[in-house]
C-alpha positions as CSV (number, residue, x, y, z in Angstrom):
1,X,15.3,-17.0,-44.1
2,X,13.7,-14.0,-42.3
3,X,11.0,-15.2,-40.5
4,X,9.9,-19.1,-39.1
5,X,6.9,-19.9,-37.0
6,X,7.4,-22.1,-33.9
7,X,3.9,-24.1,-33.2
8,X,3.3,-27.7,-32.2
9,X,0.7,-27.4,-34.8
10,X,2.2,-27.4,-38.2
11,X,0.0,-28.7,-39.8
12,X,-3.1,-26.2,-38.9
13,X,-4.3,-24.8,-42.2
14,X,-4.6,-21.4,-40.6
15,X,-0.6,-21.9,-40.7
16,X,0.5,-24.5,-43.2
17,X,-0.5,-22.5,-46.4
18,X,1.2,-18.9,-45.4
19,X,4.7,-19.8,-47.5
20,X,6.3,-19.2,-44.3
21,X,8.7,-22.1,-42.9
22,X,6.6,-24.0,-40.1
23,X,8.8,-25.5,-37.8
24,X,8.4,-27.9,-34.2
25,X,9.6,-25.9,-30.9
26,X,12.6,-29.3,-30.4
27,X,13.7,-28.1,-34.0
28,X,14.2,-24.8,-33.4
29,X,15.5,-25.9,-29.9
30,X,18.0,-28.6,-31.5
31,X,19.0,-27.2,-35.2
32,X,21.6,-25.3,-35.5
33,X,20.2,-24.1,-38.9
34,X,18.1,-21.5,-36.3
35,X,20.9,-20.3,-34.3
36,X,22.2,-18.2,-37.9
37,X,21.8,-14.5,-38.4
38,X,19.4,-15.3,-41.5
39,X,16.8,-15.9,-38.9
40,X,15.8,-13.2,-37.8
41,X,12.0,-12.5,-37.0
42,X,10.4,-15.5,-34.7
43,X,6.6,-16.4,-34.2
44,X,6.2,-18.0,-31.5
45,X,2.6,-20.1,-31.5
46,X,3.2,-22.7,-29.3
47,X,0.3,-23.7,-27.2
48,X,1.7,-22.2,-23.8
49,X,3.5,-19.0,-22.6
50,X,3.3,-20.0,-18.6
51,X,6.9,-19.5,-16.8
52,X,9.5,-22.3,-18.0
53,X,6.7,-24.2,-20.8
54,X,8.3,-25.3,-24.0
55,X,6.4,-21.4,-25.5
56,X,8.1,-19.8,-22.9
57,X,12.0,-21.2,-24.0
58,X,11.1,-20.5,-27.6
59,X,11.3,-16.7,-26.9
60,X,14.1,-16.8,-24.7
61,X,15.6,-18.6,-27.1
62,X,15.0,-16.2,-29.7
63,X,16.2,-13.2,-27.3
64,X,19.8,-15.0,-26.6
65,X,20.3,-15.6,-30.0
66,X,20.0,-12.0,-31.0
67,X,16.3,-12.4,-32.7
68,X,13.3,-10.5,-32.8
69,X,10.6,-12.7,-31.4
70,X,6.8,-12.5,-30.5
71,X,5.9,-12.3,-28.0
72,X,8.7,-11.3,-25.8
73,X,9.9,-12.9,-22.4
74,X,8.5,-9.6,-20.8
75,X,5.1,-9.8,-22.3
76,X,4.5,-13.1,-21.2
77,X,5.8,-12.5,-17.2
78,X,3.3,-9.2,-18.2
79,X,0.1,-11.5,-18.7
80,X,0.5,-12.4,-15.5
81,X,0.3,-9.2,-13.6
82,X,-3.5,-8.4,-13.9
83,X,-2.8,-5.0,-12.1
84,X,-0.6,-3.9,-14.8
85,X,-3.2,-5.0,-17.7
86,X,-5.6,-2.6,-15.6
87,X,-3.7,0.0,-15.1
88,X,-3.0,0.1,-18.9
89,X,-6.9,-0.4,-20.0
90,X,-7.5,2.6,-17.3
91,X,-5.2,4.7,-19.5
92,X,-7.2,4.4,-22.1
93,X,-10.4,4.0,-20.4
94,X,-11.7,6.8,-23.1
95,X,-10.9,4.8,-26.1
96,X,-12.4,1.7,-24.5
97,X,-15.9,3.1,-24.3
98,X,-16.3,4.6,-27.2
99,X,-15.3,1.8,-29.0
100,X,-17.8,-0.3,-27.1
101,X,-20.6,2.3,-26.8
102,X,-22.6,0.8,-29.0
103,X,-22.9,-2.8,-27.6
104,X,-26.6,-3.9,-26.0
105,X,-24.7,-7.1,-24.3
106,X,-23.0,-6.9,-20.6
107,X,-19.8,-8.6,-21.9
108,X,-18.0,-8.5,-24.9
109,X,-14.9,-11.5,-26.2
110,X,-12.5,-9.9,-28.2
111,X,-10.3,-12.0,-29.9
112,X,-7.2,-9.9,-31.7
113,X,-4.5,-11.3,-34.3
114,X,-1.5,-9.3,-34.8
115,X,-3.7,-5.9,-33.9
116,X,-6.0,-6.9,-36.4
117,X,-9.4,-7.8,-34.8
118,X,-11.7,-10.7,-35.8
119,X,-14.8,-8.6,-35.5
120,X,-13.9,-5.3,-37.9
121,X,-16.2,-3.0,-35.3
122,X,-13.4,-3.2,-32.7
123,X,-10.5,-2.2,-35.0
124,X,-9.1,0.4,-33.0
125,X,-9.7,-1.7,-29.8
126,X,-7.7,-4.3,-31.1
127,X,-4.6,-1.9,-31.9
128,X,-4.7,-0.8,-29.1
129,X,-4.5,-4.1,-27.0
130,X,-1.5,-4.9,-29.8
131,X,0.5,-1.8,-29.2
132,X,0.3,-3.0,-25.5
133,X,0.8,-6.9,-25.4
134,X,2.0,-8.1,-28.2
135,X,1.4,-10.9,-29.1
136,X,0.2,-13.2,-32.1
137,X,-3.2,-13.8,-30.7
138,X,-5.3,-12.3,-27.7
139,X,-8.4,-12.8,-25.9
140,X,-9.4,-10.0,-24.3
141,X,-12.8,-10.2,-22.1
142,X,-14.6,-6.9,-21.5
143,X,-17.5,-6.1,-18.9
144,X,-19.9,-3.7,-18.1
145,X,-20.7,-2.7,-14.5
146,X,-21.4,1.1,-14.1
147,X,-19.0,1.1,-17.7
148,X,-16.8,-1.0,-19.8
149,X,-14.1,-2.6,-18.2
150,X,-10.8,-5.2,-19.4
151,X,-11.7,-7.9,-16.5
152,X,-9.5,-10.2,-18.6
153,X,-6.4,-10.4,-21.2
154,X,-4.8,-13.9,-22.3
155,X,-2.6,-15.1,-24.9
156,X,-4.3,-17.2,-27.1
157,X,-3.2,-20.1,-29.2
158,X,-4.6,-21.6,-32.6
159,X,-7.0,-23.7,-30.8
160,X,-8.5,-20.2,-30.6
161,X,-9.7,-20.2,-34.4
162,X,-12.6,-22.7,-33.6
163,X,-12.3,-25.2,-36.4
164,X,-11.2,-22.6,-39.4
165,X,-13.7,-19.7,-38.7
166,X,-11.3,-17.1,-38.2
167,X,-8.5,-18.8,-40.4
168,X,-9.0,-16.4,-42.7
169,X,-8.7,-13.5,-41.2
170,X,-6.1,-15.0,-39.2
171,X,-3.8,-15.2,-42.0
172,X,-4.4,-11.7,-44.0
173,X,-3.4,-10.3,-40.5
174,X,-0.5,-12.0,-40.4
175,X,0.6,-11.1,-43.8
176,X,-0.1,-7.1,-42.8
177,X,2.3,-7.8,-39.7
178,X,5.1,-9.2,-42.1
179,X,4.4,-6.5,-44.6
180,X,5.3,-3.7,-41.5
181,X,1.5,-2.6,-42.0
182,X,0.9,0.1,-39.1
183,X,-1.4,-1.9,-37.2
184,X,-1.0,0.6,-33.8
185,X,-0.5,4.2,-33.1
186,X,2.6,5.3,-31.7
187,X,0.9,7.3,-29.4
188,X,0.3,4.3,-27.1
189,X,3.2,4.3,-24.6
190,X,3.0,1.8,-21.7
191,X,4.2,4.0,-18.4
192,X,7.5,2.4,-17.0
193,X,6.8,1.5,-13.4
194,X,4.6,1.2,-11.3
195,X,3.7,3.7,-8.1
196,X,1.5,2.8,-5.3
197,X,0.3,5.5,-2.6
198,X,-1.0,4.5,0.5
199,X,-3.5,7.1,1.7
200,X,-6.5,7.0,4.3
201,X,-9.5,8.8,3.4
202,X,-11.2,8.8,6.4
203,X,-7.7,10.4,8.4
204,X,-9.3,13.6,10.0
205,X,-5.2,15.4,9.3
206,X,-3.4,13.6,6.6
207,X,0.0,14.6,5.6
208,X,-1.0,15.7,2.1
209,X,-4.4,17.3,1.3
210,X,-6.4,16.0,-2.1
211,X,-5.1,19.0,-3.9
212,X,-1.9,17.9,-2.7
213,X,-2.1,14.1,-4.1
214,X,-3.2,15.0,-6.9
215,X,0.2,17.0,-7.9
216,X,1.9,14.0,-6.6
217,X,-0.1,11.9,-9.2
218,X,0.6,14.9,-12.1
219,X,4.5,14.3,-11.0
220,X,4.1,10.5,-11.1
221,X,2.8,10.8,-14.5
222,X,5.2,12.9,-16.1
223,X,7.9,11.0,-15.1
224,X,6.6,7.7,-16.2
225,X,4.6,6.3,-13.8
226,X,1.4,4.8,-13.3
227,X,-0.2,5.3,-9.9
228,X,-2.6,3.2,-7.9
229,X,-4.3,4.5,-4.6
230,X,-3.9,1.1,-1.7
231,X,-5.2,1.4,1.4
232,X,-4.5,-0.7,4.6
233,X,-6.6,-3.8,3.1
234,X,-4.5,-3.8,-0.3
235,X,-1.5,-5.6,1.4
236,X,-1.0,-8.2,-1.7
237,X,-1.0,-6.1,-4.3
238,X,2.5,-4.6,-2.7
239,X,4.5,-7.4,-4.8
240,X,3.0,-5.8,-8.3
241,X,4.5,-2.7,-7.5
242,X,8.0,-0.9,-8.2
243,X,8.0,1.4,-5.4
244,X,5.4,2.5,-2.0
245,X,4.8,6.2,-0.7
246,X,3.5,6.5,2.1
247,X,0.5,9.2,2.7
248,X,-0.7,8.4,5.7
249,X,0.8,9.1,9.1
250,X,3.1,6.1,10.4
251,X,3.2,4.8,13.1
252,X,5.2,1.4,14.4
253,X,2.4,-0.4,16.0
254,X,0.7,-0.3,12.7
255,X,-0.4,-1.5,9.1
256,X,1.8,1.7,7.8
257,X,5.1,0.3,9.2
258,X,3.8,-3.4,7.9
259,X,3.7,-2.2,4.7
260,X,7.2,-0.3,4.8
261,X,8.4,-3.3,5.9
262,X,6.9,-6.1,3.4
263,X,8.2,-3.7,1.0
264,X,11.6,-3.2,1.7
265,X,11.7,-7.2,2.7
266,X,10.4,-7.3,-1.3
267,X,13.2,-4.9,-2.6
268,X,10.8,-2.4,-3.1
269,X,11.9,1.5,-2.6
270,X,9.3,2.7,-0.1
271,X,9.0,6.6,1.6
272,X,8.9,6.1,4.5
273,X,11.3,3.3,4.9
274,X,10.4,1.2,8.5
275,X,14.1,2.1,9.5
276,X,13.1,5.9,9.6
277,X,9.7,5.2,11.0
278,X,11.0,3.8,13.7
279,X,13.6,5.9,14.7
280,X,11.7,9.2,13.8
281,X,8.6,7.4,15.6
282,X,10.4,7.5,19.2
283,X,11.1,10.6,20.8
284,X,13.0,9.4,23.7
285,X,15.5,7.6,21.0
286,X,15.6,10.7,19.1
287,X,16.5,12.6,21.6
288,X,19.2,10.3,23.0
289,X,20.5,10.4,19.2
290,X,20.7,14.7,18.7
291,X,22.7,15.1,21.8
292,X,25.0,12.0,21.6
293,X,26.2,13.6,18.1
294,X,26.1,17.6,19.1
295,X,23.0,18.4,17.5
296,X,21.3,21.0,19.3
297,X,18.4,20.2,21.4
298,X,16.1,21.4,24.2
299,X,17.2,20.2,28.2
300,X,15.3,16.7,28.7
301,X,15.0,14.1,31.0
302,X,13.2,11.1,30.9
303,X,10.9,9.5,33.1
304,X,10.6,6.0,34.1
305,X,7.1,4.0,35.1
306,X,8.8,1.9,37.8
307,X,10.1,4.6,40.2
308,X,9.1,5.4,42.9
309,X,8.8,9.0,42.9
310,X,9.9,11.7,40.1
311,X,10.7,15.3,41.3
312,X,11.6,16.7,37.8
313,X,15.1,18.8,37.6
314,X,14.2,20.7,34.4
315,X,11.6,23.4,36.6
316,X,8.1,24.2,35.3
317,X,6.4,24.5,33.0
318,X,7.9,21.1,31.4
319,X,6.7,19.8,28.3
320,X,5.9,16.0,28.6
321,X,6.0,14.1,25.7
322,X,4.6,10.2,24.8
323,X,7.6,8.3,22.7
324,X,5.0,8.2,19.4
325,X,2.8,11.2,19.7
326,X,2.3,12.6,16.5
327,X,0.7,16.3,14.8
328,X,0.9,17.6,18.3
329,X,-0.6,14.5,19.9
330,X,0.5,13.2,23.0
331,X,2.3,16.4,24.0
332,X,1.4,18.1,27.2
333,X,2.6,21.5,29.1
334,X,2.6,21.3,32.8
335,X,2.9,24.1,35.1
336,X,3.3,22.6,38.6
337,X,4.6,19.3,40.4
338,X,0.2,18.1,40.5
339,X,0.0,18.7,37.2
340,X,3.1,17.3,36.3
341,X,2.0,14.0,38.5
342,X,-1.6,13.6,36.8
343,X,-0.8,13.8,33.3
344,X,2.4,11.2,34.4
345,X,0.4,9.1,35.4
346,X,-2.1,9.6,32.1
347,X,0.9,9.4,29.9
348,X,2.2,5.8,32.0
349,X,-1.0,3.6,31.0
350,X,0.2,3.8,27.8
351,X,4.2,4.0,27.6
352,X,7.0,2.7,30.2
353,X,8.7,6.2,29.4
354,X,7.7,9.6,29.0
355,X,10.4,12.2,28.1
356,X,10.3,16.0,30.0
357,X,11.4,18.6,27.9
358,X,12.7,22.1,28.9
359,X,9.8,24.5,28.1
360,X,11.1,27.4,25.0
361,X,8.5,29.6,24.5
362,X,8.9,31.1,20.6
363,X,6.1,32.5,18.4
364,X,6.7,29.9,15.6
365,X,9.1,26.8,14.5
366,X,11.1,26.3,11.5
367,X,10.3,23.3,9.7
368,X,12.8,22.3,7.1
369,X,11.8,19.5,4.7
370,X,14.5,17.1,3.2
371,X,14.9,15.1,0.7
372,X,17.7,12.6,-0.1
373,X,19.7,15.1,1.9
374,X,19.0,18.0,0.6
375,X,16.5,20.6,1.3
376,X,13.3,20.6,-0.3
377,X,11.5,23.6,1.6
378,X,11.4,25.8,4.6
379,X,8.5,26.8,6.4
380,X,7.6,29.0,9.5
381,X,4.5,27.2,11.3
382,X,2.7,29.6,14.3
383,X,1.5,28.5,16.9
384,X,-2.3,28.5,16.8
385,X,-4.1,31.3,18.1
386,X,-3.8,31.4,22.4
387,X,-2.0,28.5,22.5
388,X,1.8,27.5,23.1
389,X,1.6,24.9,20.2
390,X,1.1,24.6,15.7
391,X,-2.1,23.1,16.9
392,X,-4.5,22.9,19.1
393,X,-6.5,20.0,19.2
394,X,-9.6,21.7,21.6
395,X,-9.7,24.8,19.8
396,X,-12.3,25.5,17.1
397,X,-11.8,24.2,14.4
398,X,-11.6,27.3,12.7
399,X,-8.9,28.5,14.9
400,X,-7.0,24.9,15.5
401,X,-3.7,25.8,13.4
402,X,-1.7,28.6,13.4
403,X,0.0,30.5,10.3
404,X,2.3,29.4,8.1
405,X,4.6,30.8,5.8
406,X,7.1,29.5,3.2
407,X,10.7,31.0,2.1
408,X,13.0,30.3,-0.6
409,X,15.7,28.2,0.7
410,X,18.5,30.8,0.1
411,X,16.6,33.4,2.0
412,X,16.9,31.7,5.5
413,X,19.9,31.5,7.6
414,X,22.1,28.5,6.8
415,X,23.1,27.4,9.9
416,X,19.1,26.5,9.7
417,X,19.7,24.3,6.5
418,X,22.9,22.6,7.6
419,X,21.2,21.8,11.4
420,X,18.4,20.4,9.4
421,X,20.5,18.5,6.8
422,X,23.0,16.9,9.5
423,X,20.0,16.1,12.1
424,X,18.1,14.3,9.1
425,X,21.2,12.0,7.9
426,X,21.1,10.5,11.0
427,X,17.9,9.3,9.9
428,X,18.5,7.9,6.5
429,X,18.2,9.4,3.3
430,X,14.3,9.6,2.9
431,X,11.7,12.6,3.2
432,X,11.9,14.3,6.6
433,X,10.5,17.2,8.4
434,X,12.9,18.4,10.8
435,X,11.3,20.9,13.7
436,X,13.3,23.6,14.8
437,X,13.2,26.5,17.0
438,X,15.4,29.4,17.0
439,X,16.0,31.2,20.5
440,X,18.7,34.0,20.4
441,X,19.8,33.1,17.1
442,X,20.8,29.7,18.1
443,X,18.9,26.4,16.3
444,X,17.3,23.2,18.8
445,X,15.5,20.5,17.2
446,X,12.6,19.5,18.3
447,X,11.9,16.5,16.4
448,X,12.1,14.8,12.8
449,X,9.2,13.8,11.2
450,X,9.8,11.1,8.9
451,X,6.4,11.7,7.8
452,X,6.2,15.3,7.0
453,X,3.0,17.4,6.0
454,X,2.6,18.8,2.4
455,X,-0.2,20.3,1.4
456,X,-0.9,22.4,-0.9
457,X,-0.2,27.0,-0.5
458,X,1.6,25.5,2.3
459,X,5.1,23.5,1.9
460,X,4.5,23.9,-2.0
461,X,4.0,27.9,-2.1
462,X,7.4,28.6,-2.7
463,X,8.9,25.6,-4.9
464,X,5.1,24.8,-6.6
465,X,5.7,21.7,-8.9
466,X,9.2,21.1,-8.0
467,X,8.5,20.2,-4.6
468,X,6.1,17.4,-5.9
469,X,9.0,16.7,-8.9
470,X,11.9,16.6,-6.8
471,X,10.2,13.7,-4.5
472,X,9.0,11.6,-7.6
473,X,12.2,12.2,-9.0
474,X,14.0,10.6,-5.8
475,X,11.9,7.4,-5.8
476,X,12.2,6.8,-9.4
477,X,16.6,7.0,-8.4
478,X,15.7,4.7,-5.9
479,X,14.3,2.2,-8.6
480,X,16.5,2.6,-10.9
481,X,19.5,2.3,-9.2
């Protein structure tokens, strides 16, 4: 006995005259006839596939007892997951309107048995839906807006042959699937996971540039992902996803740290993780962190709204500093006590603390981008043209960043690297920027970004593809382990 069919119909004609044994879901449930090895192939037409129905026990049956069964557990959890279907259909969005070009009508039913369609025109559609949900029968809905698109994809049941009009062609596809016919191409591989990146297009300085994302996506790709762009109103669809990058800049009061957060409360690996945002999004806690475990850092203090009066010990210039400030933002160099008591009191409708920072005048900073905890690249930023900082916000904007370059890992000093690497584990084990100056050969962070800028000729000009490879490649670890 090779092959039964499950059904609470058994006595459909579509069904009763195919010479294959026709059998109740509570036999197959109850015999013990079905629990032998001479059963091995299981067809599985029982009127519903929803989450713990009778259809759904029949294939989990059929997988504990070591028997091929259609469709799978997996498809039918997959059915419900419209983003997945989508994401699949947009794969293939080529194939889709070609083999719909032709149709005058705004919507098109498909229905599809064993890859075989019931309209021969859509032959190739139908394989393809096959190859990708597999299962005996499917109804699959297509619309046309500005093009063709899968709005809908169901498993059907026998109810679906309409009083014997597609019996027929029911049953010669069913005999092609028992004969191992090639009803799909092997060429149709369904991507493994699922990748979402949050991005803002309307952010004046992201932390990646288009050309930039779009290697991210290339990485994605090749290593088995499909990739959907969410932005800050796509909260729900975080559940249908297998892991979150963030690629937009973080902040704790914010929908970027809800997201890190609904995600990792989901068990889904996210960059940046809301542990890292906040501690990389505070500088007075940052700062408190480098010097309680020897990491080099500039002389600070930090100043508190409620006193009285501050007469700052570090001497001018100081460089004053908001907790969250962020690509140079909320960073301010003071030359004199006035100064110092205006921009205090600027800096205190905002923030209960403000961190002073001893002033180190250098003509560039290191950044040193890590990943998992090891280094990913190592850039020199310049500061912008006339101006103490990497940026300067009133400058034109022609002239508001300075120069970069980008080295080889081995060519740069590795008290550099190890400064960066032991800074960032602090951290966590995520993406991080760590800013760095060197005065007199000696290495002071200035901050870790948990959020760090990669762009493309910048971060990338060194390591090209690998940069974008290496950070796909440590997500997918995350899912996977």
């Amino acid at each position: 006995m090779d092959t039964i069919i499950v059904t609470e119909k058994g006595n459909h004609p579509a069904v009763s005259s195919l010479g294959t044994r026709v059998i109740s879901p509570g036999e197959y449930i109850r015999s013990t006839e079905y629990l032998l090895k001479s059963t091995k192939n299981i067809v599985n037409l029982c009127d519903e596939y929803d989450y713990q129905s009778t259809g759904y026990y029949i294939s989990l049956l059929a997988e504990a007892r070591g028997q091929k069964v259609i469709p799978s557990v997996n498809i039918m959890i997959d059915f419900k997951l419209p983003s997945l279907i989508r994401g699949d259909a947009e794969d293939f969005d080529k194939m889709i309107q070609q083999a719909l070009e032709s149709v005058t009508t705004d919507t098109v039913e498909l229905l599809v048995f064993f890859g075989m369609s019931a309209q021969p025109q859509f032959s190739k559609l139908g394989q393809l839906l096959f190859q990708l949900y597999q299962a005996p029968i499917l109804k699959a809905v297509f619309n046309k807006r500005t093009k063709w698109q899968l709005s809908s994809l169901k498993p059907g049941t026998l109810d679906e042959l309409k009083n014997g009009e597609n019996d027929a062609a029911f049953q010669v596809a069913y005999q092609n699937y028992l004969l191992n016919k090639k009803v799909t191409s092997k060429q149709f591989i369904r991507k493994k996971y699922d990748l979402g990146i949050l991005v803002n297009p309307e952010e004046p300085v992201p932390p990646s540039d288009p050309a930039a994302i779009k290697n991210f996506v290339s990485a994605a790709e090749n290593q088995g992902f499909n990739v959907h762009f969410i932005g800050k109103n796509d909260f729900n669809k975080l559940i249908q996803l297998d892991a979150l990058f963030i690629r937009e800049t973080t902040q704790v009061n914010h929908h970027t740290y809800r997201f890190a957060r609904k995600a990792e409360y989901e068990g889904i690996p996210v960059i940046d993780d809301p542990v890292s945002i906040l501690k990389c999004s505070n500088k007075v806690y940052l700062q408190d962190l480098l010097k309680s475990q020897g990491i080099g850092v500039p002389n600070s203090e930090v100043y508190i709204k409620s006193s009285k009066q501050i007469l700052p010990e570090l001497g001018f210039p100081i460089i004053l500093k908001t907790p969250d400030g962020a690509f140079s933002k909320g960073v301010k160099k003071v030359t004199n006590q006035q100064e110092f008591d205006l921009q205090l009191k600027a800096f205190f409708q905002h923030s209960e603390l403000v961190i002073g920072q001893q002033f180190m005048p250098t003509e560039y900073d290191w950044r040193v981008g890590i990943i998992g905890g090891k280094p990913l690249y190592v850039c020199k930023y310049y500061m912008a043209r006339d101006h103490w900082q990497i940026i300067n916000w009133a400058g034109k904007e022609s002239r508001r960043f300075g120069k970069s370059e980008t080295f080889a890992i081995d060519d740069v000093p590795r008290a550099l690297i190890s400064t960066a690497i032991n800074s960032s584990k602090l951290i966590g084990n995520g993406l991080y920027g760590v800013d760095i100056k060197e005065v007199d050969g000696k290495f002071y962070v200035i901050e870790i970004n948990d959020n760090p800028s990669i762009d493309s000729g910048v971060e990338d000009k060194v390591g090209k593809k690998a940069v974008y490879n290496t950070i796909i490649q440590h997500i997918l670890h995350l899912i996977e382990q």
